[in-house]
PDBQT receptor file of N, H, CA, C and O in Angstrom, charges set to zero:
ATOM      1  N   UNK A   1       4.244  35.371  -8.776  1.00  0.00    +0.000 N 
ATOM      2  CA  UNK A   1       4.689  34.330  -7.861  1.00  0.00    +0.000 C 
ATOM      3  C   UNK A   1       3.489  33.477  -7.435  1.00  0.00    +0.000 C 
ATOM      4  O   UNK A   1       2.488  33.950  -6.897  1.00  0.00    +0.000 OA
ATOM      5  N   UNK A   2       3.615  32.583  -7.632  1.00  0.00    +0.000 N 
ATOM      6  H   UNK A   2       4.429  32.199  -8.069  1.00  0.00    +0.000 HD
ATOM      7  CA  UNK A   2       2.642  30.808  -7.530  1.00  0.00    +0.000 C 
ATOM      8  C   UNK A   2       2.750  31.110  -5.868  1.00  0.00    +0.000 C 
ATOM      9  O   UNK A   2       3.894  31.081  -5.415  1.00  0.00    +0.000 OA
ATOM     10  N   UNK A   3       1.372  31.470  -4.686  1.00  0.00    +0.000 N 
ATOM     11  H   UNK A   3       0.443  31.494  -5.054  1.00  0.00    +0.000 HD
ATOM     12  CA  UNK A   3       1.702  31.125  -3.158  1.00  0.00    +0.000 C 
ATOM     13  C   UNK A   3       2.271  29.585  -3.300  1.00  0.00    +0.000 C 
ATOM     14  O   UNK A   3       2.586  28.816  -4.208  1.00  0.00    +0.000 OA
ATOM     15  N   UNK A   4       2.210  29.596  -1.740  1.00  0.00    +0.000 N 
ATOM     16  H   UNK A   4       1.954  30.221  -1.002  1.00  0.00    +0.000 HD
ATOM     17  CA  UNK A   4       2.510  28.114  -1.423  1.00  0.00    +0.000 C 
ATOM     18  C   UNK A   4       1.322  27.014  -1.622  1.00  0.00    +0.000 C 
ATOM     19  O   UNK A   4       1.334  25.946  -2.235  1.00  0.00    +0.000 OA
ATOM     20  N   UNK A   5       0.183  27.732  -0.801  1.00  0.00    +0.000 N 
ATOM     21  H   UNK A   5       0.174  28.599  -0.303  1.00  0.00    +0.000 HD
ATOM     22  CA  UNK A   5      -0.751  26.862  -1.056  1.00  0.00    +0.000 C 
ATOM     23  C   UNK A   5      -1.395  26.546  -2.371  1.00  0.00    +0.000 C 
ATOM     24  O   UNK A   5      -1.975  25.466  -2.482  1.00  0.00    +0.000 OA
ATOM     25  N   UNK A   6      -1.346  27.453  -3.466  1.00  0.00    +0.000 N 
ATOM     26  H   UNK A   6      -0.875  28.331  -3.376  1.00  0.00    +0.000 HD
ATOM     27  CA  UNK A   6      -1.270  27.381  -4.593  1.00  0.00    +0.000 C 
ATOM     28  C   UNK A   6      -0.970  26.205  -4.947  1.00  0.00    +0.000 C 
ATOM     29  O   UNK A   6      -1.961  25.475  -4.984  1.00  0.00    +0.000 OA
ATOM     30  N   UNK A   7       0.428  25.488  -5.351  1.00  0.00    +0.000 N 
ATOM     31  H   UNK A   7       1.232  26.081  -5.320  1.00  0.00    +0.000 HD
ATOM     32  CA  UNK A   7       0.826  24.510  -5.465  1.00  0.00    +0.000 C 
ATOM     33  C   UNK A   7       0.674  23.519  -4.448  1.00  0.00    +0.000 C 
ATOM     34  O   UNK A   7       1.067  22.422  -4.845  1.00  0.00    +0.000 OA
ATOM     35  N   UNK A   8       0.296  23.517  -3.427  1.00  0.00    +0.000 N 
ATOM     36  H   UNK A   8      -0.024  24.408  -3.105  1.00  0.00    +0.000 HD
ATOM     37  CA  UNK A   8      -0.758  22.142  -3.046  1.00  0.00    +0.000 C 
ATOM     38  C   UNK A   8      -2.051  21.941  -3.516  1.00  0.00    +0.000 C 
ATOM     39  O   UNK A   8      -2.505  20.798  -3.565  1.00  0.00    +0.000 OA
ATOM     40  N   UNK A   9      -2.546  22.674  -3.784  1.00  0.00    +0.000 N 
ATOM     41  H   UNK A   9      -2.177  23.603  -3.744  1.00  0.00    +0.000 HD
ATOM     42  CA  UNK A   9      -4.121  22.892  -4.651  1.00  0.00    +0.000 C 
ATOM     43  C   UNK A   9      -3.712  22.269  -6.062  1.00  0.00    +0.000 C 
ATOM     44  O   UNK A   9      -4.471  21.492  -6.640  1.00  0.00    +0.000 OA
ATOM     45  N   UNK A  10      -3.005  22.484  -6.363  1.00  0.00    +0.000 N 
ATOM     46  H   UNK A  10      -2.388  23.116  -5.893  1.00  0.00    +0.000 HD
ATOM     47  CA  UNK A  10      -2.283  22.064  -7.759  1.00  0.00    +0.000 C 
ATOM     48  C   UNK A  10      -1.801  20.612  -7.792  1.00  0.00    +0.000 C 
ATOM     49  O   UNK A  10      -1.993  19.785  -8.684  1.00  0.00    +0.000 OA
ATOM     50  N   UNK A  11      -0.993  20.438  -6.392  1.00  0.00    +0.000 N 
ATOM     51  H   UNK A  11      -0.837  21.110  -5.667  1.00  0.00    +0.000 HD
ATOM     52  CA  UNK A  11      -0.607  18.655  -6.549  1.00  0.00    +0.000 C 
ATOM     53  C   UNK A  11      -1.858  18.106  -6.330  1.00  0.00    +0.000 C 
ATOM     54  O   UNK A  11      -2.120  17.194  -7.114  1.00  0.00    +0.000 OA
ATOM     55  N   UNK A  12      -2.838  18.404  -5.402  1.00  0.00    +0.000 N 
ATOM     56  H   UNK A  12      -2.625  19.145  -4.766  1.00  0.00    +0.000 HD
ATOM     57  CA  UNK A  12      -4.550  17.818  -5.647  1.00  0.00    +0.000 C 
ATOM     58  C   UNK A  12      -5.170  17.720  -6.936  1.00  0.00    +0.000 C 
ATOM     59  O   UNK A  12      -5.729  16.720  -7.387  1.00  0.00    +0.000 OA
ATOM     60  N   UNK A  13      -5.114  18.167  -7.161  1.00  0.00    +0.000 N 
ATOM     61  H   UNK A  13      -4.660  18.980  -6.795  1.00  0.00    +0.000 HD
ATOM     62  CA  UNK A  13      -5.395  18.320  -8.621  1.00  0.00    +0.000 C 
ATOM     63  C   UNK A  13      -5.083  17.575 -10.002  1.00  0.00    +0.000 C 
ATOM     64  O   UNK A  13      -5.673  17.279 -11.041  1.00  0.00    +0.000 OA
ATOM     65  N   UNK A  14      -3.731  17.433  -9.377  1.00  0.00    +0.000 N 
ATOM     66  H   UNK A  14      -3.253  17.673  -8.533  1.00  0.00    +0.000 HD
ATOM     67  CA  UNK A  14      -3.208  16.558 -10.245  1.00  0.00    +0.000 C 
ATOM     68  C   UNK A  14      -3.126  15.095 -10.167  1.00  0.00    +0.000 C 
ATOM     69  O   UNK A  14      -3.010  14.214 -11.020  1.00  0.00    +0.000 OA
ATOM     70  N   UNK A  15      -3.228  15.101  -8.792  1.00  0.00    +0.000 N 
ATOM     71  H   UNK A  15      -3.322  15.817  -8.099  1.00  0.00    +0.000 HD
ATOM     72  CA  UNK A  15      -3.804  13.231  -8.564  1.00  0.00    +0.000 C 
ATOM     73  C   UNK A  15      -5.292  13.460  -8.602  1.00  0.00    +0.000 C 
ATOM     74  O   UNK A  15      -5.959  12.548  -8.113  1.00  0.00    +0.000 OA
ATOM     75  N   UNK A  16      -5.929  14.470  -9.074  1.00  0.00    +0.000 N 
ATOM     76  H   UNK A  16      -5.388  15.210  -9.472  1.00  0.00    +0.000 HD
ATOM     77  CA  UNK A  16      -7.190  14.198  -9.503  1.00  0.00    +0.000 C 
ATOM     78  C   UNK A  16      -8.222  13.919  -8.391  1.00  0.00    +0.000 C 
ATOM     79  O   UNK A  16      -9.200  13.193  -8.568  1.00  0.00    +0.000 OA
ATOM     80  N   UNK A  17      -7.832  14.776  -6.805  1.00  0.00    +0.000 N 
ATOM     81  H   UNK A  17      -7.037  15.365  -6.660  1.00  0.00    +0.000 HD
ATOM     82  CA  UNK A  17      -8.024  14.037  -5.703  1.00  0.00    +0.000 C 
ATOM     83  C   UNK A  17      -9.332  15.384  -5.373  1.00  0.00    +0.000 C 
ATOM     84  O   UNK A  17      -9.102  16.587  -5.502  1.00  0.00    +0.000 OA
ATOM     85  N   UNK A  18     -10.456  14.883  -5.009  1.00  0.00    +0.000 N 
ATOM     86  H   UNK A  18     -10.642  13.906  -4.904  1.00  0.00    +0.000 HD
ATOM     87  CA  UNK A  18     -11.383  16.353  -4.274  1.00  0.00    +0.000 C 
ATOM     88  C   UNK A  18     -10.581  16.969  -2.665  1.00  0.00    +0.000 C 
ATOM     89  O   UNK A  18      -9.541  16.619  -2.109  1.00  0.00    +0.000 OA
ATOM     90  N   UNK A  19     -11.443  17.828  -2.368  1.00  0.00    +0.000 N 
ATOM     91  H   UNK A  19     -12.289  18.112  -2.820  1.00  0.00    +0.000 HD
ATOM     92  CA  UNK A  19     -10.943  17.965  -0.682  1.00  0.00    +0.000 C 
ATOM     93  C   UNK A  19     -11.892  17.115  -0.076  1.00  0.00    +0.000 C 
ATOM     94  O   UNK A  19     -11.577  17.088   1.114  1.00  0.00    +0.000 OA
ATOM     95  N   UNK A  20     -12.946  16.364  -0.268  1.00  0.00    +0.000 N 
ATOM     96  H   UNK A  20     -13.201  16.386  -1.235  1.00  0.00    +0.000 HD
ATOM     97  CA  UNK A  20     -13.291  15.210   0.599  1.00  0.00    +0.000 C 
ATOM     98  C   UNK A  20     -12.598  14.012   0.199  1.00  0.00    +0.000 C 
ATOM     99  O   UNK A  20     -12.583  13.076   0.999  1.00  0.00    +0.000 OA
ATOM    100  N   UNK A  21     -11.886  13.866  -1.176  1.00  0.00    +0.000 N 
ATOM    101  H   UNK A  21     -11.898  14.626  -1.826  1.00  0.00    +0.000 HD
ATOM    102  CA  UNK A  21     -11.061  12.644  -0.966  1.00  0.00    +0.000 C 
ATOM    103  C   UNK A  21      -9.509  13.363  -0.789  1.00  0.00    +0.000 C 
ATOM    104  O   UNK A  21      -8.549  13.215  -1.546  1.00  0.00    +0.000 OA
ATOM    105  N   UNK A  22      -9.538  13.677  -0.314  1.00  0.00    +0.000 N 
ATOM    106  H   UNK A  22     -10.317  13.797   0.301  1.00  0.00    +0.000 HD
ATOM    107  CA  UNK A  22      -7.905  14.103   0.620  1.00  0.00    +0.000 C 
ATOM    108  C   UNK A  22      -8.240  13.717   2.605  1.00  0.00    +0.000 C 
ATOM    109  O   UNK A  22      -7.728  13.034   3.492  1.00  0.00    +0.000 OA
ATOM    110  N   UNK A  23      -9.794  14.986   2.381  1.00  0.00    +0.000 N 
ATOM    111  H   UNK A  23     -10.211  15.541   1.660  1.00  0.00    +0.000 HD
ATOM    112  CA  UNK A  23      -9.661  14.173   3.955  1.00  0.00    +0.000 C 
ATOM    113  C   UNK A  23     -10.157  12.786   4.336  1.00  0.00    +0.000 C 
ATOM    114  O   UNK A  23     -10.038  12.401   5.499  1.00  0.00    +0.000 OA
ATOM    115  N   UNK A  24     -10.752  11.963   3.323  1.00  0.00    +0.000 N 
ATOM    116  H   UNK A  24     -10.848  12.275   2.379  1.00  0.00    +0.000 HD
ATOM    117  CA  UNK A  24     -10.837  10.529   3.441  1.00  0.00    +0.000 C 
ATOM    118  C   UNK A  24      -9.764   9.618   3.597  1.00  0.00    +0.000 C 
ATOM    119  O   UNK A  24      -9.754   8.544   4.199  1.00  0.00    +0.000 OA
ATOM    120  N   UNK A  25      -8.546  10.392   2.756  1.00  0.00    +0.000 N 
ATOM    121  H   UNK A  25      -8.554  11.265   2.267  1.00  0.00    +0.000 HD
ATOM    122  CA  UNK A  25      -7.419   9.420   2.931  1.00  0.00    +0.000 C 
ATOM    123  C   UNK A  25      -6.640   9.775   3.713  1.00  0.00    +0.000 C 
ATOM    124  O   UNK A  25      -5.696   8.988   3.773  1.00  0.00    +0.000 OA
ATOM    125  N   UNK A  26      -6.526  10.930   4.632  1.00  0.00    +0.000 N 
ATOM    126  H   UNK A  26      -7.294  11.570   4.583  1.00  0.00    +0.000 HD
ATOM    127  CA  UNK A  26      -5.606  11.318   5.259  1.00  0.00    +0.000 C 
ATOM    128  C   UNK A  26      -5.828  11.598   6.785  1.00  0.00    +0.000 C 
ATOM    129  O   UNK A  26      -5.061  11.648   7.746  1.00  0.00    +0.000 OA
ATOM    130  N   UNK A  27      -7.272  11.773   6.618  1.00  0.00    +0.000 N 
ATOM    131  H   UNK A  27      -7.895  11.732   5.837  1.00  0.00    +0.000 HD
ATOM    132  CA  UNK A  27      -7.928  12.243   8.202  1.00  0.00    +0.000 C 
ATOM    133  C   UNK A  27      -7.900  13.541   9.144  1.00  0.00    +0.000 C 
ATOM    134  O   UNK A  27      -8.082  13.766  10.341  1.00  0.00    +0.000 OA
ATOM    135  N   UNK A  28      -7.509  14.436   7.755  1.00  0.00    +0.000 N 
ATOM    136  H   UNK A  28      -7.361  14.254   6.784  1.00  0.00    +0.000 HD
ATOM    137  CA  UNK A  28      -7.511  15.516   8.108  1.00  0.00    +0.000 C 
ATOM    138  C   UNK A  28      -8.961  15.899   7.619  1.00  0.00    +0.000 C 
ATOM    139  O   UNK A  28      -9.388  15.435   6.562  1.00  0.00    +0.000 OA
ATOM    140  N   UNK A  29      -9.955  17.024   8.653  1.00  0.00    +0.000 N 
ATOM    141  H   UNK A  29      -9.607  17.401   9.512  1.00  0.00    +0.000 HD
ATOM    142  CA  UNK A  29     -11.159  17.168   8.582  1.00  0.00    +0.000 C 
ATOM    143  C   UNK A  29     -10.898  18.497   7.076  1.00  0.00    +0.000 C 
ATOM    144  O   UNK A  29     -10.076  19.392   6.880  1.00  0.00    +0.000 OA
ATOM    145  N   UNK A  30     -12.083  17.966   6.309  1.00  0.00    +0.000 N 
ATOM    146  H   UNK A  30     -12.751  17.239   6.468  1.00  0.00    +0.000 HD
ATOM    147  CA  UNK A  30     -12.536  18.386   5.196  1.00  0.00    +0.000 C 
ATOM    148  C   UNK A  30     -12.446  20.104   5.186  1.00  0.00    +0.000 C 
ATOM    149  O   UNK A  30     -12.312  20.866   4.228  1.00  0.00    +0.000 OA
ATOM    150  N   UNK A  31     -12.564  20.368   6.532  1.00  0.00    +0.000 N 
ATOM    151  H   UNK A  31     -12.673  19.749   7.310  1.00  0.00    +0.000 HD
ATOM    152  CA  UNK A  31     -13.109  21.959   6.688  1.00  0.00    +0.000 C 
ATOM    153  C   UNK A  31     -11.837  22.239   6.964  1.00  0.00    +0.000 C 
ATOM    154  O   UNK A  31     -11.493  23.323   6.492  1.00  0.00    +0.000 OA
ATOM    155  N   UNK A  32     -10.906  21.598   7.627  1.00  0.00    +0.000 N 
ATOM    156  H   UNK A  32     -11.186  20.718   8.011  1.00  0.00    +0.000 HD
ATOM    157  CA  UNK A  32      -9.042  22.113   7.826  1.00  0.00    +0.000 C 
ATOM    158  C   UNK A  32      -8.936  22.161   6.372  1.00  0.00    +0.000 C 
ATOM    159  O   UNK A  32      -8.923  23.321   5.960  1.00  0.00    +0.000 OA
ATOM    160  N   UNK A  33      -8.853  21.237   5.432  1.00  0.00    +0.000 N 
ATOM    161  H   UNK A  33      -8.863  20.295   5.766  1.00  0.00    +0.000 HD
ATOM    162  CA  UNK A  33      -8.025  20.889   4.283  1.00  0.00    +0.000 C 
ATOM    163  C   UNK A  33      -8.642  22.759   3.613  1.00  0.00    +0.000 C 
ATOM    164  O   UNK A  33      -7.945  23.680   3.188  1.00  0.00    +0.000 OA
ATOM    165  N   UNK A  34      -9.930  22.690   3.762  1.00  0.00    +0.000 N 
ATOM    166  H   UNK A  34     -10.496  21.942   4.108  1.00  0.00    +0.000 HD
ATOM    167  CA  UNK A  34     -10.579  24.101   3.412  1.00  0.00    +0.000 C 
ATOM    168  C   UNK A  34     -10.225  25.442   3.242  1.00  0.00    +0.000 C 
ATOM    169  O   UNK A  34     -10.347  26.275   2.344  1.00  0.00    +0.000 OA
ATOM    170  N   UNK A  35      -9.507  25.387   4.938  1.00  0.00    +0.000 N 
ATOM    171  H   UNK A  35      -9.407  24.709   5.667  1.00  0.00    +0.000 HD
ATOM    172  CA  UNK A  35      -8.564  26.660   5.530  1.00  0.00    +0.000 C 
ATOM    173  C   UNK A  35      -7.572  26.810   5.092  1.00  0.00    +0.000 C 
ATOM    174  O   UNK A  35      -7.204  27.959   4.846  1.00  0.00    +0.000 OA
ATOM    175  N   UNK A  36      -6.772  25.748   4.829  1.00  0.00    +0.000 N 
ATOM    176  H   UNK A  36      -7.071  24.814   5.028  1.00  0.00    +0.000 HD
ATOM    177  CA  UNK A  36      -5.839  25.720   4.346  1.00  0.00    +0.000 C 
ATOM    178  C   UNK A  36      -5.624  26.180   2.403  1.00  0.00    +0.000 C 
ATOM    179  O   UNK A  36      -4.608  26.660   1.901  1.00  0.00    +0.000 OA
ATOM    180  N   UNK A  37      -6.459  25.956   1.940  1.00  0.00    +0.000 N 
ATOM    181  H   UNK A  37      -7.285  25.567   2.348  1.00  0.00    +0.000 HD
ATOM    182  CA  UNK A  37      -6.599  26.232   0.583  1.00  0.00    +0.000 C 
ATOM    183  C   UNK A  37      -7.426  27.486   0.937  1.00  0.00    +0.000 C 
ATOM    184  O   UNK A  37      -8.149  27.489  -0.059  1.00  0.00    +0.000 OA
ATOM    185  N   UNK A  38      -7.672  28.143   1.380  1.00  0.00    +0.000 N 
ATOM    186  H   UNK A  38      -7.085  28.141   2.189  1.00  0.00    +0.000 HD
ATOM    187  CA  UNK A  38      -7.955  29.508   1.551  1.00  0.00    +0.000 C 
ATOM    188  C   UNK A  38      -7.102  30.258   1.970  1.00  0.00    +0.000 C 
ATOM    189  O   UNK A  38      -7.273  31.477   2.016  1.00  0.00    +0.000 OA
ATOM    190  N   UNK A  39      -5.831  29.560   2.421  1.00  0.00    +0.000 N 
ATOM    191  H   UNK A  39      -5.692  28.570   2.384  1.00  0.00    +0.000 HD
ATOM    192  CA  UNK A  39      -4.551  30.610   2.705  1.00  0.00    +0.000 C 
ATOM    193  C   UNK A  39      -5.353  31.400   4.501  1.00  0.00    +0.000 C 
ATOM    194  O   UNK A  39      -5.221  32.593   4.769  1.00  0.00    +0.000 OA
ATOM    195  N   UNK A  40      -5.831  30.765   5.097  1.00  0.00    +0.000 N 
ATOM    196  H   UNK A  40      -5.939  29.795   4.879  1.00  0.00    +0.000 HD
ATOM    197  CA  UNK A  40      -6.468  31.081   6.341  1.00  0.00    +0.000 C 
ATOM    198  C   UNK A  40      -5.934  30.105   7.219  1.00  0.00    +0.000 C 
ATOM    199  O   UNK A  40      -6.628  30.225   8.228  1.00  0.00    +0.000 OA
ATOM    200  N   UNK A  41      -5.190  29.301   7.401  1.00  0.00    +0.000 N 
ATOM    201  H   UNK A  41      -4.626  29.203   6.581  1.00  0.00    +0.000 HD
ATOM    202  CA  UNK A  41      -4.522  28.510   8.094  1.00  0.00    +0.000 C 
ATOM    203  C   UNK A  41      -3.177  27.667   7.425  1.00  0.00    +0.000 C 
ATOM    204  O   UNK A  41      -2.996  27.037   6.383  1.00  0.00    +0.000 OA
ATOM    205  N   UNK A  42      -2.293  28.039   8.692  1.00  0.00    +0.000 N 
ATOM    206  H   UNK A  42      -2.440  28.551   9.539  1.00  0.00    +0.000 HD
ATOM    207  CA  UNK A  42      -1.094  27.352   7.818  1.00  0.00    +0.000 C 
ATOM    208  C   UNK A  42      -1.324  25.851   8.248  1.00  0.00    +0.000 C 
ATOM    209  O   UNK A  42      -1.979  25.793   9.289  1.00  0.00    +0.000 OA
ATOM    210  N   UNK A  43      -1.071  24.977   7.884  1.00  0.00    +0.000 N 
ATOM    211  H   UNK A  43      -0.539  25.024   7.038  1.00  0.00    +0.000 HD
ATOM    212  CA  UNK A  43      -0.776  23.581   8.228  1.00  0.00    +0.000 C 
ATOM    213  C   UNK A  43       0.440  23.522   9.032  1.00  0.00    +0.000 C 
ATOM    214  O   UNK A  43       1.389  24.305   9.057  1.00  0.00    +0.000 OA
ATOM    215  N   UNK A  44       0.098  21.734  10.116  1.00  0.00    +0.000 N 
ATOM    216  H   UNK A  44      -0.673  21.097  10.096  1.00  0.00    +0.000 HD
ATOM    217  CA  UNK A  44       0.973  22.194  11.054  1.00  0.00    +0.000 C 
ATOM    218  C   UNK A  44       2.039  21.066  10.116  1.00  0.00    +0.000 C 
ATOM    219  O   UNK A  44       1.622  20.558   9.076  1.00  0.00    +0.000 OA
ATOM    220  N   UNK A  45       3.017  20.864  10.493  1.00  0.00    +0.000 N 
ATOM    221  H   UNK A  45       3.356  21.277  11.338  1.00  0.00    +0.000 HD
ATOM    222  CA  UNK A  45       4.079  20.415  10.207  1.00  0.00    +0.000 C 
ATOM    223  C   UNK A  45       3.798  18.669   9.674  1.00  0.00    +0.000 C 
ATOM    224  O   UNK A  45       4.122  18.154   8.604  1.00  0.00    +0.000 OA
ATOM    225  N   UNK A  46       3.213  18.159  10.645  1.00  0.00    +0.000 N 
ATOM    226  H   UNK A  46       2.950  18.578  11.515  1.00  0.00    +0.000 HD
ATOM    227  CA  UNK A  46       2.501  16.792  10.652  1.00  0.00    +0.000 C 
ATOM    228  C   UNK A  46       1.625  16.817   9.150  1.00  0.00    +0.000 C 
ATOM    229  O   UNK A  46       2.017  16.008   8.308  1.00  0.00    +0.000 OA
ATOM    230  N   UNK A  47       0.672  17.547   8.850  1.00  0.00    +0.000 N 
ATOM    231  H   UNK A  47       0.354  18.204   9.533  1.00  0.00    +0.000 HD
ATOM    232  CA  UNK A  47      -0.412  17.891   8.108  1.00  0.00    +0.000 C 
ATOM    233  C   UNK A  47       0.353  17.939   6.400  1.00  0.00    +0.000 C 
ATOM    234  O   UNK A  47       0.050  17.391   5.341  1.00  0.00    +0.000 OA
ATOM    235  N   UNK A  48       1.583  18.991   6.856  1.00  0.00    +0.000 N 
ATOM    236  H   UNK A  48       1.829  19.437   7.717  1.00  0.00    +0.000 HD
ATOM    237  CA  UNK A  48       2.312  18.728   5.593  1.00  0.00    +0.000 C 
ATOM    238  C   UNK A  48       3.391  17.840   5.429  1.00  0.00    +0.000 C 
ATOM    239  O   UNK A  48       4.278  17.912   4.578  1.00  0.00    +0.000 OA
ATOM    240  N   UNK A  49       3.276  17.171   6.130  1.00  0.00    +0.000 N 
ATOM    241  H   UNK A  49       2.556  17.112   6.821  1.00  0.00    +0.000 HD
ATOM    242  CA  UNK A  49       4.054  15.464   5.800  1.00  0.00    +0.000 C 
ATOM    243  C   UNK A  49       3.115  14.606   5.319  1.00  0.00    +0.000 C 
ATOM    244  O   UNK A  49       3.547  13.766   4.530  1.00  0.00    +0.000 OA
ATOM    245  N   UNK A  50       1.622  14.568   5.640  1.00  0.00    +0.000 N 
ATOM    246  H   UNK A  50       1.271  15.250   6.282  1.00  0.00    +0.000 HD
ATOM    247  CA  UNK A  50       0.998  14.173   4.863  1.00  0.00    +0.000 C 
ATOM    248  C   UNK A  50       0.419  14.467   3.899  1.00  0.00    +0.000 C 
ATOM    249  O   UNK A  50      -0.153  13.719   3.108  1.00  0.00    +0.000 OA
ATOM    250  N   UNK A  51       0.489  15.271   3.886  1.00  0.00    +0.000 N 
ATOM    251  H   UNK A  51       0.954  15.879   4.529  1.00  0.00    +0.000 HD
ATOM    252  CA  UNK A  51       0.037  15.940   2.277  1.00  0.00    +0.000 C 
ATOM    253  C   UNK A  51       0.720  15.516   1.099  1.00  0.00    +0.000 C 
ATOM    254  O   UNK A  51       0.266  15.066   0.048  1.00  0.00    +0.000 OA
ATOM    255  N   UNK A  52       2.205  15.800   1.559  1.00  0.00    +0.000 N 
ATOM    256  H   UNK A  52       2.573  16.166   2.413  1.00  0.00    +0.000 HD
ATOM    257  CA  UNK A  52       3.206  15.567   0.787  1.00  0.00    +0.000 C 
ATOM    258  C   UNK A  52       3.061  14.116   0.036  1.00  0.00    +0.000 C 
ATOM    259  O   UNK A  52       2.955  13.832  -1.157  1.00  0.00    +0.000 OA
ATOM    260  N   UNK A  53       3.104  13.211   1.374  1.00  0.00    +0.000 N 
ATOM    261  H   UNK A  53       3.190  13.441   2.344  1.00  0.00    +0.000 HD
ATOM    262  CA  UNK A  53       2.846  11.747   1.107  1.00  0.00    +0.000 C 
ATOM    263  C   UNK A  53       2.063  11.606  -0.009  1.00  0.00    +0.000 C 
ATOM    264  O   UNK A  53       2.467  11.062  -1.037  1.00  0.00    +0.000 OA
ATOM    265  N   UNK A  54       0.765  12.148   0.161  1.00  0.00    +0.000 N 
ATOM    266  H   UNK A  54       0.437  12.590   0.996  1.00  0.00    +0.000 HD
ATOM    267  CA  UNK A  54      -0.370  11.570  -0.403  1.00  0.00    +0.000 C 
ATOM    268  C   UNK A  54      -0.025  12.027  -2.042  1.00  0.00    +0.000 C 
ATOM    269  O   UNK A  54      -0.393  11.419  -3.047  1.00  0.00    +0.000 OA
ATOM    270  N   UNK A  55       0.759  13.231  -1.986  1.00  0.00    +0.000 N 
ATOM    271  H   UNK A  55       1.058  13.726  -1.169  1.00  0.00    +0.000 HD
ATOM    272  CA  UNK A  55       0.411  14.062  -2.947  1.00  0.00    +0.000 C 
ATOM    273  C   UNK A  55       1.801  13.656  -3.704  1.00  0.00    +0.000 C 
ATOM    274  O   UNK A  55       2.280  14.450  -4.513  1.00  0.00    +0.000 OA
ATOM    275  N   UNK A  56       2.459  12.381  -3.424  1.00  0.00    +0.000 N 
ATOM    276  H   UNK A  56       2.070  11.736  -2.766  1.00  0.00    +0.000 HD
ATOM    277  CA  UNK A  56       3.822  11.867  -3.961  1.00  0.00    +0.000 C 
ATOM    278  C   UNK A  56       4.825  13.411  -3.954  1.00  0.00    +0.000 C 
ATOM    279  O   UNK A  56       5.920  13.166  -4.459  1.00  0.00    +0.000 OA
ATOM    280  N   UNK A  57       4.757  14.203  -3.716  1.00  0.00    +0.000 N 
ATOM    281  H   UNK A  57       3.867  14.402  -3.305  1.00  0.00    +0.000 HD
ATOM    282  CA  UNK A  57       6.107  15.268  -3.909  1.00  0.00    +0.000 C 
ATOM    283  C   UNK A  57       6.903  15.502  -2.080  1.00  0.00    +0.000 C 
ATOM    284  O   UNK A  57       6.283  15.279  -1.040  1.00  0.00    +0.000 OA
ATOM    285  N   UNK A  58       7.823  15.808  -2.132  1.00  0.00    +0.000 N 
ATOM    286  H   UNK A  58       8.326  15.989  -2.977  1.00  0.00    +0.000 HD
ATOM    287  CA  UNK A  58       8.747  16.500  -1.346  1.00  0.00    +0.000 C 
ATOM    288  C   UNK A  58       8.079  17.758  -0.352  1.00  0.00    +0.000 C 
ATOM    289  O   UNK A  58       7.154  18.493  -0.698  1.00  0.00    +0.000 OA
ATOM    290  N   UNK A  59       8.444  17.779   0.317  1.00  0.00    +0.000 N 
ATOM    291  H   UNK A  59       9.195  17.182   0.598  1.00  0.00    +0.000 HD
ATOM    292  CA  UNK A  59       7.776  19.096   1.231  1.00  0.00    +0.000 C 
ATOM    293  C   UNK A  59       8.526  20.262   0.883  1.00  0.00    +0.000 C 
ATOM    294  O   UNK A  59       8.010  21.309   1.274  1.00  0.00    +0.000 OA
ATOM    295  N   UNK A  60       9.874  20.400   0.097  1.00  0.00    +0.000 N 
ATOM    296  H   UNK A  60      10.293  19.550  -0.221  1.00  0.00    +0.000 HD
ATOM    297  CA  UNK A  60       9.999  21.634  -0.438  1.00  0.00    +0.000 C 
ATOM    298  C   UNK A  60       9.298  21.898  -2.062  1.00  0.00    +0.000 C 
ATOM    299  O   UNK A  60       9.442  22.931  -2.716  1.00  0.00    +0.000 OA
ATOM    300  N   UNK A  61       8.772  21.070  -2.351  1.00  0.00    +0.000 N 
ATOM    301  H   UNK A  61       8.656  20.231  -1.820  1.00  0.00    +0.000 HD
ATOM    302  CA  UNK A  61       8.093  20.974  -3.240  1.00  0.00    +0.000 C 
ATOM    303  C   UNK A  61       6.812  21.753  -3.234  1.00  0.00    +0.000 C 
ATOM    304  O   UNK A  61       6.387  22.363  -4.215  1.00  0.00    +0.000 OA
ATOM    305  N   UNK A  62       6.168  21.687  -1.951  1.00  0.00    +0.000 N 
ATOM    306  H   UNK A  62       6.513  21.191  -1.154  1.00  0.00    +0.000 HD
ATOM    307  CA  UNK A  62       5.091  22.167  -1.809  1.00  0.00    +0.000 C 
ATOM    308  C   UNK A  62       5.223  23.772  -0.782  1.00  0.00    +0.000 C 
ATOM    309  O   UNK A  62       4.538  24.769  -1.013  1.00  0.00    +0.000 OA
ATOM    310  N   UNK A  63       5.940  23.697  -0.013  1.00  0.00    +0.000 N 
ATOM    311  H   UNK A  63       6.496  22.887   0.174  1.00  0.00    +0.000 HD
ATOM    312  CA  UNK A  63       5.824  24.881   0.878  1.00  0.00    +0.000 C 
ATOM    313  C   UNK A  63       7.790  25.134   0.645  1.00  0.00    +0.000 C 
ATOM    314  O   UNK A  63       8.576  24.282   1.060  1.00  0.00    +0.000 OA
ATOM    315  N   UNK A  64       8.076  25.910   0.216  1.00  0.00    +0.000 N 
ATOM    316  H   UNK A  64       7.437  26.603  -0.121  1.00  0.00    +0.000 HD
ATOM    317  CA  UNK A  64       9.075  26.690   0.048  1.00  0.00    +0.000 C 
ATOM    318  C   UNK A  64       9.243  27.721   0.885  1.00  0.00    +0.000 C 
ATOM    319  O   UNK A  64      10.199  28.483   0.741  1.00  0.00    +0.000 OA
TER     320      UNK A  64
């Protein structure tokens, strides 16, 4: 089983985006985006609406 954050690491990836250009475009600090891809912090609700955005997919797309 693929975690959740897994497949956000994966839609980054696929727009070819670093974690300093995620928090450049989104304004979430570099060291959150961090925690979060360490499975050490969940994102709050807000955080994964933008993610989503950035990352063109659906929010069940990413966190199931």
């Amino acid at each position: 089983m693929i975690s959740k954050l897994t497949l956000v690491k994966l839609a980054r990836l696929e727009q070819g985006l670093s974690q300093w250009d995620v928090a450049k475009a989104t304004g979430i600090a570099q060291t959150v985006i961090s925690l979060y891809k360490r499975e050490l912090k969940e994102p709050s609700e807000e955080h994964k609406k933008t993610l989503a955005k950035l990352y063109d997919k659906q929010l069940e797309e990413l966190w199931k």
